[in-house]
KEKE-3310 file (N, C-alpha, C; in steps of 0.2 Angstrom, whole numbers, plus 5000, padded with zeros to 4 digits):
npx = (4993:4984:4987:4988:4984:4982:4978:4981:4976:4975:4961:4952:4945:4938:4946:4951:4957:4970:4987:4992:4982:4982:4990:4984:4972:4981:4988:4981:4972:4983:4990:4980:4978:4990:4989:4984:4976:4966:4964:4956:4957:4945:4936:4920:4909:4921:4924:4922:4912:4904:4914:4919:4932:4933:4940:4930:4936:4945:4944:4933:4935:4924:4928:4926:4928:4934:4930:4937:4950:4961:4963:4958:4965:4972:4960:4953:4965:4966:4956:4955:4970:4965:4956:4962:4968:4961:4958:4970:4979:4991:5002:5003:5000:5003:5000:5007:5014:5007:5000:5009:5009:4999:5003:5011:4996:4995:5007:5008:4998:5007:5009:5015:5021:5023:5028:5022:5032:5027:5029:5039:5030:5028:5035:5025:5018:5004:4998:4999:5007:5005:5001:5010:5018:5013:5014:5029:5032:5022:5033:5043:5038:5033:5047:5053:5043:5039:5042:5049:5050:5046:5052:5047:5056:5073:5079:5071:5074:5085:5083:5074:5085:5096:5089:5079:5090:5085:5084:5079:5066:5068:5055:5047:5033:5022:5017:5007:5006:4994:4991:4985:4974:4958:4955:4950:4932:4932:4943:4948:4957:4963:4979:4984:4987:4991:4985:4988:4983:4982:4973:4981:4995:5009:5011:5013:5001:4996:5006:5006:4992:4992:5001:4992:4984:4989:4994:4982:4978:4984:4984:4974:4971:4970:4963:4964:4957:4956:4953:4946:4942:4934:4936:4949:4956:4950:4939:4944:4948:4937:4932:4939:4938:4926:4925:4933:4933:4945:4952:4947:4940:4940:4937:4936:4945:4936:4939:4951:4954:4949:4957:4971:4967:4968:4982:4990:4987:4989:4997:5009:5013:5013:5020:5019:5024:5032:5034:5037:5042:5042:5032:5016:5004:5016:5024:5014:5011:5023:5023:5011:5017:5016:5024:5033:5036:5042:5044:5056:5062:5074:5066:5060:5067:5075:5066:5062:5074:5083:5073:5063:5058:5063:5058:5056:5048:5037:5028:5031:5042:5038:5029:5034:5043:5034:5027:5040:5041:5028:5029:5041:5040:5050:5057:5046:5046:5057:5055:5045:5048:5060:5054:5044:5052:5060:5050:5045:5057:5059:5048:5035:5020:5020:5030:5033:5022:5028:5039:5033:5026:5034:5043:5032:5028:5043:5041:5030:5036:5038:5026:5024)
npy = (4908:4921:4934:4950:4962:4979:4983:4999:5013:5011:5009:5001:4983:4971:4979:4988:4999:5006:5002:5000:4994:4983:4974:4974:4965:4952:4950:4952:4940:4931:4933:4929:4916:4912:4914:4927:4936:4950:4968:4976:4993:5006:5013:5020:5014:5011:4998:4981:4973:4960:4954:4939:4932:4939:4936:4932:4929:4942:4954:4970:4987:5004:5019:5039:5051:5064:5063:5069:5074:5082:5081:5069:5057:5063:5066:5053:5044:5050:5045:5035:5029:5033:5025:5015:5015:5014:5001:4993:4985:4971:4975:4990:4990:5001:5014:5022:5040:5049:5045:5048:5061:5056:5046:5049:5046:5031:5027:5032:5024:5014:5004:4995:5001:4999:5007:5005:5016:5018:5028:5043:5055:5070:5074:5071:5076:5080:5085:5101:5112:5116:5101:5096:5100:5095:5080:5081:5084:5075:5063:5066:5064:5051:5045:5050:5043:5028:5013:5003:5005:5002:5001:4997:4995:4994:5009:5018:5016:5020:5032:5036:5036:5044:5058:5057:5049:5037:5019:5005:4993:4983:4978:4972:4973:4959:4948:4936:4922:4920:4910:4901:4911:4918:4928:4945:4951:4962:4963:4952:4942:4954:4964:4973:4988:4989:5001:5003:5012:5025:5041:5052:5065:5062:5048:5049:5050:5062:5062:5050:5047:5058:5051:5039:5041:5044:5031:5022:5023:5013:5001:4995:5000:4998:5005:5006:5011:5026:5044:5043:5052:5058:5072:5082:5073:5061:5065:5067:5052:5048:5055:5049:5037:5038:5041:5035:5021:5012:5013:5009:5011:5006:5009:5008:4993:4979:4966:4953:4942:4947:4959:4952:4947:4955:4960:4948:4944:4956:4966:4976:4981:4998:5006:5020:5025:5036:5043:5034:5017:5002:4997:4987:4985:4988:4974:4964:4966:4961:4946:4941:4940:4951:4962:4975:4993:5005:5020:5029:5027:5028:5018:5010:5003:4997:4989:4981:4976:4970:4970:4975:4989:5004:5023:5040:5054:5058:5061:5058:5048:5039:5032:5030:5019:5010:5006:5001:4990:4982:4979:4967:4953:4943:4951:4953:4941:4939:4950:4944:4932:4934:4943:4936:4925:4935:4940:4927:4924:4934:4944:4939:4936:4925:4926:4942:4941:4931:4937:4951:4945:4941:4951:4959:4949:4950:4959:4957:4953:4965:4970:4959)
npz = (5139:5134:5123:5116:5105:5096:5082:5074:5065:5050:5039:5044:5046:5036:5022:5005:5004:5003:5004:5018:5023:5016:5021:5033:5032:5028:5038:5051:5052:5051:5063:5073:5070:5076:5090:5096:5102:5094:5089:5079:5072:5064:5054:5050:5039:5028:5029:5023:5025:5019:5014:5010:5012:5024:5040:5055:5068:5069:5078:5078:5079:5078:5080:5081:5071:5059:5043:5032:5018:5025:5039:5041:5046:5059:5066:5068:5073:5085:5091:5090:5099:5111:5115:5113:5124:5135:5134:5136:5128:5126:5116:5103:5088:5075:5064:5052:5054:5058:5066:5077:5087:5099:5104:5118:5126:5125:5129:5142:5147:5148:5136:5124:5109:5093:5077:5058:5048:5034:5021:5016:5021:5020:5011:5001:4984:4986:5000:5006:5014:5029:5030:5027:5037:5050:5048:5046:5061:5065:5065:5070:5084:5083:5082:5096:5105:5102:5103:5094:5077:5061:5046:5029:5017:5014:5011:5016:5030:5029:5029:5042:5048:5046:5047:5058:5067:5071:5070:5061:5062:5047:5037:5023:5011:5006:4992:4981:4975:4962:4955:4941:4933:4927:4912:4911:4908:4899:4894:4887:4876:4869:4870:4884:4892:4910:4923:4941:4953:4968:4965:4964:4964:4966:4963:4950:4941:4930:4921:4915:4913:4902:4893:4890:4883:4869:4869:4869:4856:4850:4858:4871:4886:4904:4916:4936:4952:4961:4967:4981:4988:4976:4963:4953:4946:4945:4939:4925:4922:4920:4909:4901:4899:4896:4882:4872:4867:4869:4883:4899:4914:4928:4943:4963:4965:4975:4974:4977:4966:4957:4954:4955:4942:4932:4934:4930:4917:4910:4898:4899:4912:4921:4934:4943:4957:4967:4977:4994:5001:4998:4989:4990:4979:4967:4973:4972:4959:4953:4958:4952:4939:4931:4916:4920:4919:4928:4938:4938:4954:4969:4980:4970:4960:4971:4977:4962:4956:4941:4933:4928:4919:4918:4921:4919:4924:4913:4900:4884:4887:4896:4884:4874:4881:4886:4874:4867:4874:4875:4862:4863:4865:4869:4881:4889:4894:4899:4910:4916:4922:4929:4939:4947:4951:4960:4969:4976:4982:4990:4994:5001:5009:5019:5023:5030:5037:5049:5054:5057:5070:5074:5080:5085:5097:5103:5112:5121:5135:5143:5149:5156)
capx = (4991:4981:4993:4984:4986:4978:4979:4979:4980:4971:4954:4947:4943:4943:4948:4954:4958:4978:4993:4990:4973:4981:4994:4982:4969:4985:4992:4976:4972:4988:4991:4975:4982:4997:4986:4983:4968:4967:4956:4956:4952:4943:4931:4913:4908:4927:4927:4918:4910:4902:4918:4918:4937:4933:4940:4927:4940:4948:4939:4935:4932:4926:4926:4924:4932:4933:4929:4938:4958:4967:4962:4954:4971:4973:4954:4954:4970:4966:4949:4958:4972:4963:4951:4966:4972:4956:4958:4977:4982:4997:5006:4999:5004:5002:4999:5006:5017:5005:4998:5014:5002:4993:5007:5011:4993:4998:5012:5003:4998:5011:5007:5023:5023:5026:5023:5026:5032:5027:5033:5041:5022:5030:5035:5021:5013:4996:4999:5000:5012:5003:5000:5017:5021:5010:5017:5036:5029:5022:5035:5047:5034:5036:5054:5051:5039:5037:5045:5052:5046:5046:5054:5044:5060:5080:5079:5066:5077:5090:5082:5076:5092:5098:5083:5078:5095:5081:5086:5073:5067:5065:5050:5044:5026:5021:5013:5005:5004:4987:4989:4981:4965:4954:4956:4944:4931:4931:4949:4950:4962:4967:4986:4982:4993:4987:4990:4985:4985:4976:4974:4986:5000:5017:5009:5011:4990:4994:5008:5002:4985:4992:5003:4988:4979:4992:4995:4976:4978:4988:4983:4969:4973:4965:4968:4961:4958:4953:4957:4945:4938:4933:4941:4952:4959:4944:4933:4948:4949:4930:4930:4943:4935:4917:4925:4940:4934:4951:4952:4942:4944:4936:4937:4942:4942:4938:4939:4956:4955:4950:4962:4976:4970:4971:4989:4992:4986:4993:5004:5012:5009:5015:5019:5022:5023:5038:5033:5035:5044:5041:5025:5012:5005:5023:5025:5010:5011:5026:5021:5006:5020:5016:5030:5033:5039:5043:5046:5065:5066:5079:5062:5056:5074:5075:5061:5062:5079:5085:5065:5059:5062:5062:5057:5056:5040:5038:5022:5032:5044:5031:5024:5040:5048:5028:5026:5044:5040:5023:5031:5045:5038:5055:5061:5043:5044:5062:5054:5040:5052:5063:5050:5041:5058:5060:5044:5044:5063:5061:5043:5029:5015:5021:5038:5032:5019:5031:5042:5029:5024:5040:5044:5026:5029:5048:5039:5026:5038:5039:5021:5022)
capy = (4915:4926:4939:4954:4967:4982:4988:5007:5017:5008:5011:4994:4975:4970:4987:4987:5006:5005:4999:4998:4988:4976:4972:4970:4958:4949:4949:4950:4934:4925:4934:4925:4907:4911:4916:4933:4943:4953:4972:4981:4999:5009:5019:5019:5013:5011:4992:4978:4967:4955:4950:4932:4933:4940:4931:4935:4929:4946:4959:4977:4993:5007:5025:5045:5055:5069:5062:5073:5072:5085:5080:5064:5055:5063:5063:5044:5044:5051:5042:5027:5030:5034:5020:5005:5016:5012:4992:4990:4978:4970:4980:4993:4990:5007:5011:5031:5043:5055:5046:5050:5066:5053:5040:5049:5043:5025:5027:5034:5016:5008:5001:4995:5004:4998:5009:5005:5026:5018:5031:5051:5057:5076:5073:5069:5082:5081:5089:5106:5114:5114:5096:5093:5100:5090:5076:5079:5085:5069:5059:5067:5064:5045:5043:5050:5038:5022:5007:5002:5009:4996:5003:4995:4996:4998:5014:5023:5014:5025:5042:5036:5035:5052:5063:5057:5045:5030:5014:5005:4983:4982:4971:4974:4971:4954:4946:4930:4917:4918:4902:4902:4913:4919:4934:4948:4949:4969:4964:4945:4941:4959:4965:4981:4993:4992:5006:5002:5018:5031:5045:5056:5068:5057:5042:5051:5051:5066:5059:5043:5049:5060:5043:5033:5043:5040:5023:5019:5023:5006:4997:4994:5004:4998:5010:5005:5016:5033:5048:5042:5058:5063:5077:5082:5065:5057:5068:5067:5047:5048:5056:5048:5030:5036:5045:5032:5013:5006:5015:5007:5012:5001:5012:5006:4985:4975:4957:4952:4939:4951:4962:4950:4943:4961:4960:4943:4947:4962:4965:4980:4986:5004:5008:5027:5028:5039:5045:5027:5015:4994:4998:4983:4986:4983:4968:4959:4962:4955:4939:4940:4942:4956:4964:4982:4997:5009:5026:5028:5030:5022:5012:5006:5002:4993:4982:4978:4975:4971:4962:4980:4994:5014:5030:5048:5057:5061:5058:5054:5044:5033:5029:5025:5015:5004:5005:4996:4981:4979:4973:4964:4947:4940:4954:4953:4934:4937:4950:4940:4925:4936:4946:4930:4922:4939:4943:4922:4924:4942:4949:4932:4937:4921:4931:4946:4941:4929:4944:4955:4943:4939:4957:4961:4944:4953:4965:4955:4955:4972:4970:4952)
capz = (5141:5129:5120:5115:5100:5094:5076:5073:5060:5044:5037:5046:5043:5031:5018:5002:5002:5001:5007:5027:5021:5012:5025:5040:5029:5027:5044:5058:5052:5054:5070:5077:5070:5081:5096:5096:5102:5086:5087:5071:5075:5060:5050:5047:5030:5025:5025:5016:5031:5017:5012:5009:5015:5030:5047:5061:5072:5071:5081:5076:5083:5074:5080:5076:5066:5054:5036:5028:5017:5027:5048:5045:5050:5066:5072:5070:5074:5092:5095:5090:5101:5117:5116:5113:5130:5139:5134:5136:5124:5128:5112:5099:5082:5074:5055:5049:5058:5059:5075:5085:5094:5102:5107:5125:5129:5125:5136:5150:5150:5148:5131:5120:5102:5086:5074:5051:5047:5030:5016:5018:5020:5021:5005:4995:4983:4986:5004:5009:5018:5035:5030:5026:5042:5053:5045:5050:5068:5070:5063:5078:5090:5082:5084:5101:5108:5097:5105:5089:5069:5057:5038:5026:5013:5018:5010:5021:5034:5030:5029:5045:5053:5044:5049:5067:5072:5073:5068:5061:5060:5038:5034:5019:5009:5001:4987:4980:4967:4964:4952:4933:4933:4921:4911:4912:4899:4895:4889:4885:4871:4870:4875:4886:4896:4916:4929:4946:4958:4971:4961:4969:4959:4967:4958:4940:4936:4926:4914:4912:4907:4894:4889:4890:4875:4863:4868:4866:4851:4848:4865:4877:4892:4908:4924:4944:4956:4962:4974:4985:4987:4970:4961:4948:4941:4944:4932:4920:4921:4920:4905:4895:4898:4893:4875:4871:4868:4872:4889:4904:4919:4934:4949:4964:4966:4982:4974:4975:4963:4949:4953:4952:4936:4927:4933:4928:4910:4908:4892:4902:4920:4923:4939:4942:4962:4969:4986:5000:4999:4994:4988:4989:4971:4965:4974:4969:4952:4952:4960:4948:4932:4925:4915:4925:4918:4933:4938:4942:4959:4972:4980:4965:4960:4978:4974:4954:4952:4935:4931:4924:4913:4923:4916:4923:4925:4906:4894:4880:4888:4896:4877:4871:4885:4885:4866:4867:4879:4871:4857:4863:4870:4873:4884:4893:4898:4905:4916:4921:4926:4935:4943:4950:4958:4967:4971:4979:4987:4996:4995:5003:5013:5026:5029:5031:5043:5053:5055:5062:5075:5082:5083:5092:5102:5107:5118:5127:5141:5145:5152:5159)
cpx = (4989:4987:4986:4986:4981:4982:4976:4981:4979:4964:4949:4948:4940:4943:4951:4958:4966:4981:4992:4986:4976:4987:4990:4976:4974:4988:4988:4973:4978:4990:4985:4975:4989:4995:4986:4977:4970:4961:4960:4953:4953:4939:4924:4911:4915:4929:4922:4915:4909:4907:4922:4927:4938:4934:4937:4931:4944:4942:4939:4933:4929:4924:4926:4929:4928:4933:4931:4947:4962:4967:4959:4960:4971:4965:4954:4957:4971:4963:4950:4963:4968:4958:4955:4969:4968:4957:4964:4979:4988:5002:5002:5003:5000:5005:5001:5011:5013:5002:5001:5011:5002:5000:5008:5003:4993:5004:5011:5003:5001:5011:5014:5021:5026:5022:5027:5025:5030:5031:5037:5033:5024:5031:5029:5018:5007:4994:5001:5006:5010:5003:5007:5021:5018:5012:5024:5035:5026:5026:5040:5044:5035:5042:5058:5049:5039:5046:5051:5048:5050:5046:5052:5051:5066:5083:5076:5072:5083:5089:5079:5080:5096:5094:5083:5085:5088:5083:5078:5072:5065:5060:5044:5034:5026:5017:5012:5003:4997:4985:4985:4973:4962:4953:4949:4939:4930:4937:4952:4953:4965:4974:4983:4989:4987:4991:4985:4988:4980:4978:4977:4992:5007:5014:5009:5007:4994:4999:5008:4995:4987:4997:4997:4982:4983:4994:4989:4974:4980:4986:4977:4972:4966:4966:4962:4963:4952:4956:4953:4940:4934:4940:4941:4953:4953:4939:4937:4950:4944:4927:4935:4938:4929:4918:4932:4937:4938:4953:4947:4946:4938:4937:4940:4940:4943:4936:4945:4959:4953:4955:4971:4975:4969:4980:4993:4991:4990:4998:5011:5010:5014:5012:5023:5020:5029:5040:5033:5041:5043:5032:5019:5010:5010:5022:5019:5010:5017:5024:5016:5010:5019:5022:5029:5038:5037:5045:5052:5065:5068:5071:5059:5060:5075:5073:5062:5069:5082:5077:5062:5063:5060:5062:5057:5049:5039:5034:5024:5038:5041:5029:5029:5041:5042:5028:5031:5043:5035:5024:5036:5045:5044:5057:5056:5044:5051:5060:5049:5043:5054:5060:5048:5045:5059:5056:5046:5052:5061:5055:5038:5026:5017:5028:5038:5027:5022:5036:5038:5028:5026:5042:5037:5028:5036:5046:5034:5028:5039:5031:5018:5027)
cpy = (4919:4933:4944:4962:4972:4985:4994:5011:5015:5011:5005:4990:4975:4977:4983:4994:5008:5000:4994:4993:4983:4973:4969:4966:4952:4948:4948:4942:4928:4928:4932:4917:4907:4912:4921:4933:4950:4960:4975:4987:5001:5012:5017:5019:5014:5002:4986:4971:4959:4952:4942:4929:4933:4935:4933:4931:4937:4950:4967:4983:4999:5015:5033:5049:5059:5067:5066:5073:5074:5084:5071:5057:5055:5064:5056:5041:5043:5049:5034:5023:5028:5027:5013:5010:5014:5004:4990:4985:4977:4973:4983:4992:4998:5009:5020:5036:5047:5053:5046:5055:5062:5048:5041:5046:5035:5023:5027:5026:5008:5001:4999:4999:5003:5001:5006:5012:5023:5024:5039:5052:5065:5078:5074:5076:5084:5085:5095:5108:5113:5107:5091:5093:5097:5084:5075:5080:5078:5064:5059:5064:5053:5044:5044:5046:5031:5019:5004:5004:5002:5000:4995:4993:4999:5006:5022:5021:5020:5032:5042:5039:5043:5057:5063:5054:5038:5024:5010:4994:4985:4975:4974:4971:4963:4955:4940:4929:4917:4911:4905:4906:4916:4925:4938:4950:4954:4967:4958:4945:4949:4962:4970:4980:4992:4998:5004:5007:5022:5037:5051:5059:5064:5051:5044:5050:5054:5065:5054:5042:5054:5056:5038:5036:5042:5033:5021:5020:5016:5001:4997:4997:5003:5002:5007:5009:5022:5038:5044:5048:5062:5070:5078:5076:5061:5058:5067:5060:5046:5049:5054:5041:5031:5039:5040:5025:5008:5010:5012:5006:5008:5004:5007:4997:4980:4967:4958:4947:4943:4956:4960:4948:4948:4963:4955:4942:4953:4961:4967:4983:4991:5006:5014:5029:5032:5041:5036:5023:5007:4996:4990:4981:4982:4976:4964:4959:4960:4948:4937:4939:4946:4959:4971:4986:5002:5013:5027:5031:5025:5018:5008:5002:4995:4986:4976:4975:4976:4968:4969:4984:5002:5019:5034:5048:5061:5058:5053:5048:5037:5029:5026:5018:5009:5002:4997:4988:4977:4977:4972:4958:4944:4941:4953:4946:4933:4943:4948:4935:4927:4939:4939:4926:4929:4940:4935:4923:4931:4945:4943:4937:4932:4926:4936:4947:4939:4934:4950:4953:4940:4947:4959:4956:4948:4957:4965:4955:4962:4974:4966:4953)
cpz = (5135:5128:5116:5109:5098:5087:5075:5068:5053:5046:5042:5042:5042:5024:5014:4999:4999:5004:5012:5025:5021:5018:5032:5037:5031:5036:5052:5058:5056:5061:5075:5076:5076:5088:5099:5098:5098:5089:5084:5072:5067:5059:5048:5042:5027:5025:5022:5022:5028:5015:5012:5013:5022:5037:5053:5067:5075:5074:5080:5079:5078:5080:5079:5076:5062:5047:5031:5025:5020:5037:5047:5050:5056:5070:5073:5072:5084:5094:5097:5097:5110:5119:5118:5120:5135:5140:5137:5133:5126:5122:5107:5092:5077:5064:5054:5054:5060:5067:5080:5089:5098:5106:5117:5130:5131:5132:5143:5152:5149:5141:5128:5113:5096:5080:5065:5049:5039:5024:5020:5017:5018:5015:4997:4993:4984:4994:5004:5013:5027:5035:5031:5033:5049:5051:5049:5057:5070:5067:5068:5084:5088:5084:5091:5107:5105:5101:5098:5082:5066:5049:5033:5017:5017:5016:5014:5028:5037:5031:5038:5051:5054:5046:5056:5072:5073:5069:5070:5059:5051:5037:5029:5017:5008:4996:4987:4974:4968:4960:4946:4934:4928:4920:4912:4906:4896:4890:4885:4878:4869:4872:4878:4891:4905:4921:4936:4953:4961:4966:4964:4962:4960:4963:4949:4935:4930:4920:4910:4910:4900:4890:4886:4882:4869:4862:4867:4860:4845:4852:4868:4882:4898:4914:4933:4948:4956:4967:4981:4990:4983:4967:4953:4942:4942:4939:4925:4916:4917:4912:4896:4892:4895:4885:4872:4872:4869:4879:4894:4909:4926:4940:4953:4967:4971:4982:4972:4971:4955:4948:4950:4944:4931:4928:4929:4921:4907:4904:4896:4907:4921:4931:4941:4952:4964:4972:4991:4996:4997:4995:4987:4982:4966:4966:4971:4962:4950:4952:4956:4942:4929:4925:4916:4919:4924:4932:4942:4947:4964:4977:4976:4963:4963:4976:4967:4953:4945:4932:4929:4920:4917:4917:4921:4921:4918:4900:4889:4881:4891:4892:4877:4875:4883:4877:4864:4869:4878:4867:4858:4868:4873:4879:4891:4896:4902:4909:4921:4925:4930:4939:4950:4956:4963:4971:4980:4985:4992:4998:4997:5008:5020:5028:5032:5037:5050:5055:5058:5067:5077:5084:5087:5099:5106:5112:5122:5136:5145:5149:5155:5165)
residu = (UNK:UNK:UNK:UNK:UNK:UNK:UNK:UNK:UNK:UNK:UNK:UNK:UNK:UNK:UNK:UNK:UNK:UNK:UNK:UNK:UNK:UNK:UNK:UNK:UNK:UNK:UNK:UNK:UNK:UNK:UNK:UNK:UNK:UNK:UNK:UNK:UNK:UNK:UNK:UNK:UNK:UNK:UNK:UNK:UNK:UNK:UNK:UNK:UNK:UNK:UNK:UNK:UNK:UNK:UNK:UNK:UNK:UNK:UNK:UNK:UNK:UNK:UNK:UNK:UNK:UNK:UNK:UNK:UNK:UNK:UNK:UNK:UNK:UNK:UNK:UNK:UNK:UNK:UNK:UNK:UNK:UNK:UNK:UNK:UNK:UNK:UNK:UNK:UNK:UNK:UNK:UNK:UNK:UNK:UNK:UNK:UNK:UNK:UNK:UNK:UNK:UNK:UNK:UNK:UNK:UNK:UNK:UNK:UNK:UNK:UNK:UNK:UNK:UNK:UNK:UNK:UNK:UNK:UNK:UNK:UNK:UNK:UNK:UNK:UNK:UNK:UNK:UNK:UNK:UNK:UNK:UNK:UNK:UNK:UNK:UNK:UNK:UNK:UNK:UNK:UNK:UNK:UNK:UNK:UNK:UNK:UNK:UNK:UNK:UNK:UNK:UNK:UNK:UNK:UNK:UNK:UNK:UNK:UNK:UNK:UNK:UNK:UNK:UNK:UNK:UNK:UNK:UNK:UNK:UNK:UNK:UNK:UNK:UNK:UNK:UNK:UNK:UNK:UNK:UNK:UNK:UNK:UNK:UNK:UNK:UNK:UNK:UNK:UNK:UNK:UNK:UNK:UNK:UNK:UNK:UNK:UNK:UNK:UNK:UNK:UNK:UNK:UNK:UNK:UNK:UNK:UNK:UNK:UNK:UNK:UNK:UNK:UNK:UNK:UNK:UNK:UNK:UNK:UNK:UNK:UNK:UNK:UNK:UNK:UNK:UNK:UNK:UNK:UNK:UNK:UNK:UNK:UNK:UNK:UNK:UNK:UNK:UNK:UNK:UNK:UNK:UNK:UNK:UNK:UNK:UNK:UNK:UNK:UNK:UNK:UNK:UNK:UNK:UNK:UNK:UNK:UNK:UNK:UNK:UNK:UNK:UNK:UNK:UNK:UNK:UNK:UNK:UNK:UNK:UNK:UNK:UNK:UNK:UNK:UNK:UNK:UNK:UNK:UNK:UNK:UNK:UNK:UNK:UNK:UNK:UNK:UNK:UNK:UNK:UNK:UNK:UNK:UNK:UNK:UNK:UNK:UNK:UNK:UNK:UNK:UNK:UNK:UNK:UNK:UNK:UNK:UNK:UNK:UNK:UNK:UNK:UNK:UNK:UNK:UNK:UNK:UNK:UNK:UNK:UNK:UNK:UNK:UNK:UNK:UNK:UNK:UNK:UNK:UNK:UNK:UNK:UNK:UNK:UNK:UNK:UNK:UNK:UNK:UNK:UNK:UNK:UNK:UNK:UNK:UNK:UNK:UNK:UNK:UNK:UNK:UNK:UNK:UNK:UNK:UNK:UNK:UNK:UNK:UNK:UNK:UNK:UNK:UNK:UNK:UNK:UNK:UNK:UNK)
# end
């Protein structure tokens, strides 16, 4: 008998925009080798149809919204919502907190609810105070309705527990060996420094850009990314890369094979995120080996274990901590090593999918 799922809450199939993206690439595929009826609900011109990748097994919707940073969530959110209420999927797997609003629609039809609250969204700087409080308002409204939430890290698990009383399934991000590949050629034989981040203030743009001007002094410094929107940090990146010959910035990159092999090269990858919890990013460049210097906070922690080096949010400490690890190859091959075995023991793309779609599969009865 045909099982049926609706993805909600991502940019579309296939995206390389963030997090959510990189998870449903990763997961509507294998959810159609298991026998799933797969629809991917998104956004107009937010995915990459040519993508050689692409599984036309998965099925996509796309409908309307407000293209804009501060509602585009909740218009898509509700277009999304009410549409997968017309179909009836046998469950909704649901991407964001902010689409709790809309779940009593879902309900209405008896739909099951699985949402991933991915990070504290409430939290993050780059919101507003109305933002932020739409955020916690629909984070209640999740732990209200939602069948079950899925804590992408045991630490979001906890807060949680502490905040709403929800007890949550932990199933974190993955990664992958991509296997030997070929350096890139802006930077071949070169060490360089990579950042790979949305341009957002919890991500540490603004101290690791003013890290990255003294260290390109010494270093090649590559950065990926954007806000997404334009802006501030975008004109700021914009204008380091076109006046700094060891700075190059590649905006944002929807081939996953050149993305990873700027990890897998990498002297020193700086990860400065500090708002969410097992962040994607992290994990793959682990699994890629790159040796990590992180931003000390208890998910980063989580993730890294003893296979990196932490700093606070702090220009000169940035330099130094990277200065340090770029010249200490020994220190880097034992966190490549350790990285690699954690990444393979805790963080796989096959565990994390197989773990999704017994948890979705758990709730098919509630509608058979």
């Amino acid at each position: 008998m045909t099982k049926s799922v609706a993805i909600i809450g991502s940019r579309g199939y296939p995206s390389y925009y963030g997090g959510f993206e990189t998870l449903v690439r990763r997961l509507a595929p294998y959810l159609v080798d298991e026998g799933w009826d797969v629809t991917v609900y998104g956004r107009k011109g937010s995915t990459t149809p040519d993508d050689p990748a692409r599984d036309d097994r998965v099925k996509t919707a796309t409908t309307l919204g407000i293209e804009s940073k501060s509602i585009s969530t909740l218009s898509y959110g509700l277009t999304s919502c009410t549409h997968a209420a017309r179909r009836r999927p046998d469950v909704a797997f649901v991407l964001n907190v902010a689409n709790g609003f809309f779940f009593p629609v879902l309900k209405a039809r008896k739909i099951p609810i699985i949402v991933n609250v991915d990070g504290i969204e409430w939290e993050r700087e780059k919101w507003g105070a109305k933002a932020k409080a739409a955020f916690r308002a629909g984070a209640r409204m999740t732990a209200k309705h939602a069948d079950e939430i899925v804590c992408d890290s045991q630490e979001i698990a906890r807060r949680w527990k502490v905040d709403f009383d929800r007890d949550g399934v932990y199933i974190p991000y993955g990664g992958t060996d991509p296997g030997l590949l070929n350096p890139i050629d802006e930077l071949s034989g070169h060490p360089y420094i990579l950042m790979v981040a949305r341009f957002v203030p919890e991500n540490t743009m603004d101290d690791f850009l003013t890290a990255a001007i003294d260290l390109s002094k010494r270093w090649k410094v590559a950065i990926v990314g954007s806000s997404g929107y334009g802006g501030e940090l975008d004109d700021r990146v914009a204008g380091l890369a076109a006046n700094n010959a060891n700075i190059h910035w590649f905006g944002h990159i929807h081939d996953d094979n050149k993305l990873f092999a700027l990890w897998q090269h990498a002297t020193v990858y700086f990860h400065g995120h500090s708002v969410g919890g097992t962040n994607p990013a992290l994990v793959q460049a682990m699994a890629s080996g790159a040796p990590v210097v992180a931003r000390d906070t208890i998910y980063n922690r989580e993730v890294l274990g003893e296979s990196g080096l932490f700093v606070q949010a702090d220009p000169i400490e940035i330099t130094q901590t990277i200065d340090r690890l770029m010249g200490d190859s020994p220190l880097r091959e034992q966190f490549q090593t350790q990285a690699k075995i954690r990444a393979k023991e805790t963080y796989t793309w096959e565990s994390v999918c197989a773990a999704y779609e017994q948890l979705l599969a758990s709730y098919l009865p509630t509608r058979r």
